[in-house]
C-alpha positions as CSV (number, residue, x, y, z in Angstrom):
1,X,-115.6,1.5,95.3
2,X,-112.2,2.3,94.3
3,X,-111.3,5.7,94.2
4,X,-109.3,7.3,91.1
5,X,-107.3,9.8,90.2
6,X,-109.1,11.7,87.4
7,X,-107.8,10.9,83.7
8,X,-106.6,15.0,82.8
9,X,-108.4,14.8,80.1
10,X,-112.0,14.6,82.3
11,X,-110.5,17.0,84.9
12,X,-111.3,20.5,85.1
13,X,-109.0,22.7,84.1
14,X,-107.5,23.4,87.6
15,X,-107.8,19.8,88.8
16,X,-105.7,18.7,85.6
17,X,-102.8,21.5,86.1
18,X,-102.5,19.8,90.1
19,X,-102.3,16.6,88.5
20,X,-99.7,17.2,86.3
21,X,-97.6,19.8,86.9
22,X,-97.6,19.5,90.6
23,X,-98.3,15.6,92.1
24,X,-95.9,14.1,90.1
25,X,-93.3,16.0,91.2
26,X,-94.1,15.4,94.8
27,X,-91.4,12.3,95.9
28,X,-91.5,9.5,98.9
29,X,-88.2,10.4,100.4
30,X,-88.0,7.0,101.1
31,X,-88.2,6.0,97.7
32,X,-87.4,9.2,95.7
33,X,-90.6,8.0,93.3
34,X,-93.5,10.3,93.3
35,X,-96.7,9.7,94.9
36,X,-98.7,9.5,91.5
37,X,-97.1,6.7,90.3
38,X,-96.2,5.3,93.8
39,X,-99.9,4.8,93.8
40,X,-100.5,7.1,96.9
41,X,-103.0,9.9,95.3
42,X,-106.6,8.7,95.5
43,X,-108.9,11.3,94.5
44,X,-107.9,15.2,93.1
45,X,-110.9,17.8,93.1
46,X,-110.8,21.1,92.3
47,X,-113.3,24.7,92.5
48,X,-112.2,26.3,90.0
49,X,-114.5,29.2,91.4
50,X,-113.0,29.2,94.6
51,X,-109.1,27.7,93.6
52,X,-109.7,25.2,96.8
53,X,-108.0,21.8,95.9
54,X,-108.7,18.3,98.2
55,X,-106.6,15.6,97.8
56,X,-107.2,11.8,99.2
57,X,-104.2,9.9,99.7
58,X,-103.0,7.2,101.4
59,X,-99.4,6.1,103.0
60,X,-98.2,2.7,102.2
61,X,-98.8,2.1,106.0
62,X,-100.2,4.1,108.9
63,X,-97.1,4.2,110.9
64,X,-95.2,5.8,107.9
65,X,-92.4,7.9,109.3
66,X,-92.6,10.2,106.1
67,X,-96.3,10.6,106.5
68,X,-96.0,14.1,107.5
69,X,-93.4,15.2,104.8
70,X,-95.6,14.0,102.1
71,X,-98.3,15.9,103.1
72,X,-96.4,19.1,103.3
73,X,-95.1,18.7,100.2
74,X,-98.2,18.2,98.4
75,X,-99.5,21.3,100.3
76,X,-96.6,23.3,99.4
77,X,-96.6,22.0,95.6
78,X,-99.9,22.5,94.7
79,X,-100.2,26.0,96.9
80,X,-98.2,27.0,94.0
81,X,-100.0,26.1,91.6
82,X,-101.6,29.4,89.5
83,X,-105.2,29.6,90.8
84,X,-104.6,27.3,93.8
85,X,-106.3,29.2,97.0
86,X,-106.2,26.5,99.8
87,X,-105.2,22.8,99.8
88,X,-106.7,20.0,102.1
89,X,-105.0,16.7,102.1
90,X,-107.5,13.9,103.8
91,X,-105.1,11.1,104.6
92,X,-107.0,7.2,104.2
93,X,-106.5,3.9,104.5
94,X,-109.8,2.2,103.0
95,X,-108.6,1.3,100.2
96,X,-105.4,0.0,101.6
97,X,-102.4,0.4,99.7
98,X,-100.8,-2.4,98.0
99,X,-97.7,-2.5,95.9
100,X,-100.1,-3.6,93.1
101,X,-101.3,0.5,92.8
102,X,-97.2,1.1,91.7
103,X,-97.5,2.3,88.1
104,X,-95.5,1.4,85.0
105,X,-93.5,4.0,85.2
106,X,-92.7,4.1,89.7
107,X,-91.6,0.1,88.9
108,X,-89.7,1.7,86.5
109,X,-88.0,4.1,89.1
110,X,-87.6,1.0,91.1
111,X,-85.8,-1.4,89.0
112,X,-88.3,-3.4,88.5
């Protein structure tokens, strides 16, 4: 089973808003694409009855050296987000990332 981001227009109203307004403005320093379209965000859920978001994501290995700054950024994005009460971020490597999960748009970003 591959695990998806949710299209915003099946997400709950909350889930969408962390999609969009926050994840995709959450960049790989390395790479200075986000970590939508780098392919990196797995899974989004949202209570919109409690405002606790989880996020799945993945680093495009384990020994990333901006593993941890990631994380605190999506933290920090989505802690802003209007509703947003706690964040979890659940760091995996099954599926393993491949270049192949770059979007359009973050092979764009990279010139290709």
């Amino acid at each position: 089973m591959t695990a998806e981001l949710p299209s915003p227009t099946s997400a709950a109203p909350l889930e969408a808003a962390a999609l969009e307004a926050a994840l995709h403005e959450v960049l790989d320093p390395e790479t200075g694409v986000n970590l939508v379209d780098l392919g990196l965000i797995y899974r989004v859920t949202a209570d919109p009855a409690t405002g606790a978001v989880a996020v799945v994501m993945t680093l495009t290995t384990p020994a990333c050296p901006a593993g941890d700054v990631m994380v605190a950024g999506v933290e920090r994005r989505l802690g802003r987000v209007p509703g947003v009460t706690t964040v979890e971020v659940d760091i995996v490597f099954d599926p393993p990332w491949t270049p192949a999960r770059i979007s359009p748009a973050g092979r764009a970003q990279l010139g290709g």
